[in-house]
C-alpha positions in Angstrom: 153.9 -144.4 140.7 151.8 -143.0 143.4 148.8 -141.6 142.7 147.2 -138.4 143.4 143.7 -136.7 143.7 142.5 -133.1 143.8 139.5 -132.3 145.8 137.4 -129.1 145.8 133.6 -128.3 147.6 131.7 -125.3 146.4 128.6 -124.2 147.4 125.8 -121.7 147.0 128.2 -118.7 148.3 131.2 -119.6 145.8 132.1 -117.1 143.4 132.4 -118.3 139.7 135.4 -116.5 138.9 137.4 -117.2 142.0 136.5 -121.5 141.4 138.1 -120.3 137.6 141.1 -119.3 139.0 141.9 -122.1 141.4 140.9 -125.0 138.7 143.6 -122.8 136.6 145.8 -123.1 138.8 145.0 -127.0 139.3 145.6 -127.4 135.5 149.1 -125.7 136.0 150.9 -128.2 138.2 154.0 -129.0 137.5 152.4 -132.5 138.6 148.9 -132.5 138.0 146.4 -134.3 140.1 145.9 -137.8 138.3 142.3 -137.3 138.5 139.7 -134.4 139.5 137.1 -134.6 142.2 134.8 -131.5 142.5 131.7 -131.6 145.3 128.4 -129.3 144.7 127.2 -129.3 148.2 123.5 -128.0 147.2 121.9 -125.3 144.8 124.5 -123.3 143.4 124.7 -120.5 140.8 124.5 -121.1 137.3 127.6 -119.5 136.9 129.2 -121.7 139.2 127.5 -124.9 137.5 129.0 -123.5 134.3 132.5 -123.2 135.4 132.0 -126.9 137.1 130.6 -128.5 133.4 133.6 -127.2 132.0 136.2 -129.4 133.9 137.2 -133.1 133.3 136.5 -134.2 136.7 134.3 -136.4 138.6 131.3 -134.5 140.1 129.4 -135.6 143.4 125.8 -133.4 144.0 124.6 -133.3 147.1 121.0 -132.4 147.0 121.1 -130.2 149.9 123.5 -128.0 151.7 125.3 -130.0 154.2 128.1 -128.2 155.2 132.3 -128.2 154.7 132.9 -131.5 156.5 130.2 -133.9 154.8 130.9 -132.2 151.4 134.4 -133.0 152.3 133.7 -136.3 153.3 131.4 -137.0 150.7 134.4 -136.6 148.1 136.8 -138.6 150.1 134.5 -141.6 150.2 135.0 -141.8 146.2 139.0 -140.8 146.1 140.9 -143.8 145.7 144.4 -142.5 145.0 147.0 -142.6 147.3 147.2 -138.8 148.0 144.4 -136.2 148.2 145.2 -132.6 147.6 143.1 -130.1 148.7 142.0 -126.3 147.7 139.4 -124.0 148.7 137.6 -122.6 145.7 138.7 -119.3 146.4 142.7 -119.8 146.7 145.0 -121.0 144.5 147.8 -123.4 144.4 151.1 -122.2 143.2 152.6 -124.3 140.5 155.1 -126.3 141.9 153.0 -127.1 144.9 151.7 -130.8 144.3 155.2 -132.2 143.1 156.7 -130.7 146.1 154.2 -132.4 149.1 154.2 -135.5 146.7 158.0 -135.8 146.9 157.8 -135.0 150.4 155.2 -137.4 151.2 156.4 -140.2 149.4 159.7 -139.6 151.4 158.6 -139.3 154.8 155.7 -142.8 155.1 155.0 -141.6 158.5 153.5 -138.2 157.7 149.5 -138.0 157.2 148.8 -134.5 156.5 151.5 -131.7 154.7 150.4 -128.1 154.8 152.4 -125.3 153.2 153.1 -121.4 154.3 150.3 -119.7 152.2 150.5 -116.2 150.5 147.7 -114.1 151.6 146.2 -111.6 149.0 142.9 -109.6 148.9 141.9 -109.8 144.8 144.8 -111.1 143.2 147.5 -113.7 144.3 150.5 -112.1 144.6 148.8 -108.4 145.7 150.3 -107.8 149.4 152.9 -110.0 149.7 152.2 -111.2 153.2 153.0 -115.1 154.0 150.9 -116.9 156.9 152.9 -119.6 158.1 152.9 -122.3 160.5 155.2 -124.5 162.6 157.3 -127.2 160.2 156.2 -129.7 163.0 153.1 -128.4 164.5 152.0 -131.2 167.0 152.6 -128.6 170.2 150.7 -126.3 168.2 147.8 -128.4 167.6 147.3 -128.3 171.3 145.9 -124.9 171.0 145.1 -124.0 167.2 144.5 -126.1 163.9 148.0 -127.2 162.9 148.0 -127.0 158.7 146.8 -123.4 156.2 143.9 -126.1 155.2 143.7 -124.9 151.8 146.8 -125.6 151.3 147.5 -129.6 153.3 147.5 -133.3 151.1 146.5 -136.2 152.6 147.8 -139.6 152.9 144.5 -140.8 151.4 144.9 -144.0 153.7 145.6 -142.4 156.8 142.9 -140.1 157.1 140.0 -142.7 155.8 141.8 -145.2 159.0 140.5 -142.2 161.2 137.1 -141.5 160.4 137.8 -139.3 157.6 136.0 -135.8 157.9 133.3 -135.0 160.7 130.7 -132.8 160.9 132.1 -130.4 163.4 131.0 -127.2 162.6 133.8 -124.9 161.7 136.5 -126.9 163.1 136.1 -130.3 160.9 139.8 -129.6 159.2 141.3 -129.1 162.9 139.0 -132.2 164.0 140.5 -134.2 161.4 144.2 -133.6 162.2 143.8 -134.0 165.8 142.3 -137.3 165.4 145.3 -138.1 162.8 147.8 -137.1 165.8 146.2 -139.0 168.1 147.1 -142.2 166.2 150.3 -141.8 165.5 150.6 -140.0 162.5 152.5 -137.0 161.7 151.4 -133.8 160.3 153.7 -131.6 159.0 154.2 -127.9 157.2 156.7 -127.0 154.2 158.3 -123.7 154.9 157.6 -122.1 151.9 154.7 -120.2 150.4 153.3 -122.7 148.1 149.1 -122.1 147.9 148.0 -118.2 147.7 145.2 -117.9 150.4 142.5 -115.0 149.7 141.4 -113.3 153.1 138.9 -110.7 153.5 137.3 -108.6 155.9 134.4 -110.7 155.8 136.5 -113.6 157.2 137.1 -111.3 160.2 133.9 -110.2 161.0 132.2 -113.5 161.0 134.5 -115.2 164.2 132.1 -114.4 166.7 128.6 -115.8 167.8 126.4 -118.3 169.6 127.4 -120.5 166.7 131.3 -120.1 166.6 131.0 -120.5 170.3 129.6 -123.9 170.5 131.9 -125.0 167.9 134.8 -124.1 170.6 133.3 -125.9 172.9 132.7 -129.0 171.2 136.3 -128.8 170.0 138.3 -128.4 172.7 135.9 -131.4 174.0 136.9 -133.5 170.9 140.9 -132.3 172.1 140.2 -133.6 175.5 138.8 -137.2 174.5 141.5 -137.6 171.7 144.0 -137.2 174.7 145.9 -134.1 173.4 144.9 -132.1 175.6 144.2 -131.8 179.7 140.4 -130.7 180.8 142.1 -127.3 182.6 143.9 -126.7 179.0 140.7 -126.8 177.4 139.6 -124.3 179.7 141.9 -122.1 179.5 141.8 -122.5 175.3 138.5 -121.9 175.2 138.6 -118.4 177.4 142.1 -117.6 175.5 140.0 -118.5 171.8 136.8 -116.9 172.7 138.9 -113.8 173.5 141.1 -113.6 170.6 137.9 -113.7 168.1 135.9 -110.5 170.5 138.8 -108.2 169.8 137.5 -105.2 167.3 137.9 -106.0 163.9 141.0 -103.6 163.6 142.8 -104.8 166.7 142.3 -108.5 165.7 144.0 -107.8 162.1 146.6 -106.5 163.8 147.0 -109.3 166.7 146.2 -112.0 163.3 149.4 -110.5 161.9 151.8 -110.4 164.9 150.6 -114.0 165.5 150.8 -115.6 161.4 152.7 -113.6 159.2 156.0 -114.1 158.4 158.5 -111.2 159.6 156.0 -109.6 161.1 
């Protein structure tokens, strides 16, 4: 039987009740994770910390903020189950979710990574009935844009430790990671239906622009270039096209986000 993991980072900005609701929706799997691995990446609230005592599941603390991809990392390094699902603590994953990547993975041995369409809401799953979805095969995609919903991808445990596992790439280390995986051969793939619900905000709007979001381009479409997926003038011409996309105003980029992600739209 293969096995499966579930892993989760929080941090000091996590919100107690939305970690509540995606551990809920962990414990209601149709096939449950095998085993539980939650990362404190620093200080965090004592509300948090209570919600995290609660759970039967194997806790890493890091003593200091270090960020998404070496709080990611830092939980792969003690997963040893074949698959690794993952979550962001303030989504959820719709019941049937794992058994359906499990099945899927276990069917298809070339496949590395397996996102889903997610359902977006603003408070509660289920609340505007907007799906985001990707590409079923997204490796021309990847050229341009991170290929998998991450909240809502598992991992071929194996596959993604034989490529360096997660990097500290600021902002991009979930693209990073399945760019390197295509670059080896592996497959990544997207199921067609919404299976995670993915909570977006405005605040996940206003915060795509910056000397910081900038550099993070740049050092991505660099990592795209020496990976081999991409040419030097495409990396260009992603970066201008990127950097562009993220200085529309707020209301205009909603709009462009939807026309570009959501189903029907």
């Amino acid at each position: 039987m293969a096995t499966l993991a579930a892993l989760i980072t929080v941090y000091h900005g996590t919100d107690a009740a939305d970690l509540e609701r995606a551990l809920a929706s962990l414990q209601a799997q149709t096939r449950p994770a095998d085993e539980l691995v939650i990362v404190v990446d620093g200080p965090v609230g004592k509300a948090v910390e209570g919600v995290v005592e609660k759970q039967k599941a194997r806790v890493i603390r890091l003593p200091e903020n270090v960020g998404a991809g070496p709080a990611s990392q830092a939980g792969l390094e003690a997963i040893g189950a074949d698959y690794t699902a993952r979550l962001d603590s303030d989504d959820a994953a719709k019941p049937e979710r794992f058994q359906r990547q499990l099945a899927y993975l276990e069917a298809h041995s070339g496949v590395g990574a397996l996102g889903t369409a997610v359902e977006e809401f603003a408070r509660t799953p289920g609340d505007t009935g907007r799906v985001r979805a990707l590409p079923e095969d997204p490796h021309a995609y990847a050229r341009m844009n991170s290929p998998v919903n991450n909240p809502s991808v598992m991992l071929r445990t194996r596959a993604v430790k034989e490529v360096g596992g997660y990097r500290d790439v600021h902002f991009m280390e979930d693209y990073d990671l399945y760019a390197r995986l295509i670059a080896d051969g592996w497959q990544v793939r997207n199921l067609p239906e919404a299976l995670t619900d993915f909570q977006v905000t405005d605040a996940q709007f206003s915060r795509r622009t910056g000397r910081e979001m900038f550099a993070a381009e740049v050092q991505m479409q660099r990592n795209l270039v020496a990976y081999g997926l991409i040419s030097r003038p495409r990396a260009v011409f992603n970066l201008a096209a990127r950097s562009a996309y993220r200085m529309l105003p707020t209301g205009l980029l909603k709009r462009v986000y939807a026309v570009l992600f959501h189903r029907g739209e």
